[in-house]
N, C-alpha and C positions, 0 to 999 in steps of 0.2 A: 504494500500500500504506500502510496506517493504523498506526500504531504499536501497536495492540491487534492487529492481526494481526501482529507480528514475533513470532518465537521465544524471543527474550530478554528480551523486555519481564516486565518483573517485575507480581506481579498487583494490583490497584486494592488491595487493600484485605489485610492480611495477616491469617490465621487464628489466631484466637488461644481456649484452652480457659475455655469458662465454668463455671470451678468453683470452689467453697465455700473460705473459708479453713477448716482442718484446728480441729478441738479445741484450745483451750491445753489443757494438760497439768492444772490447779487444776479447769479444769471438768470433764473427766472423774472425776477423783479422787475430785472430789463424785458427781456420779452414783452412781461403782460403788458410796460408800458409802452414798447413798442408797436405792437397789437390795439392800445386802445388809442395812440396817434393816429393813426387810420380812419378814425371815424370819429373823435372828438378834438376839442382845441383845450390848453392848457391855461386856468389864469390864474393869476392871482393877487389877493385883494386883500385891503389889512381894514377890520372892521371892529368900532367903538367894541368892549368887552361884554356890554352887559347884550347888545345885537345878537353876538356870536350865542349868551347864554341861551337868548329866546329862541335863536335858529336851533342850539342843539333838544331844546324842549319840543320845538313842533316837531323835528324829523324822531324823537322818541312817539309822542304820539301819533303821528302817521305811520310810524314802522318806516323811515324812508334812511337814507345816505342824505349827507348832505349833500352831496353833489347834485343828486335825484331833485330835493326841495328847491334845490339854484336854480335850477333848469325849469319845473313848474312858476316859481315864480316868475323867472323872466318871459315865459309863454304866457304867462297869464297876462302880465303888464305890456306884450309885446301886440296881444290879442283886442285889450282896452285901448292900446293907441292903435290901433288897425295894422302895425305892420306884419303882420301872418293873417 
């Protein structure tokens, strides 16, 4: 009897998974923002403190993103002055 035929013989060569190292975390980041260039514009605005409190209070009650609440708002005011 040959040692490759015992039962406990451990096997020539051990299994091991061929796969990818995972995304760092910087390159995704980019992407997504890469990906949301495409179809949005970037701004940015510096707003009295207590503004900001009440924007983060409605978009909690709405369930919204700020960003979401920016964008209604500005359609809604855009809609009152007729430009849409």
């Amino acid at each position: 009897m040959s040692p490759d035929d015992s039962v406990t013989s451990a096997p020539a060569k051990k299994r091991t998974r061929n796969r990818e190292q995972p995304t760092p975390h910087k390159e995704r980041v980019r992407a997504y923002k890469a990906r949301k260039r495409e179809t949005h514009k970037e701004i940015s605005v510096y707003v009295r403190p207590e503004l900001k409190d009440v924007l983060v209070k409605l978009c909690e009650l709405k369930e919204m993103t700020q960003a979401e609440m920016l964008e209604m708002l500005i359609e809604a005011e855009a809609r009152t002055s007729k430009l849409l």
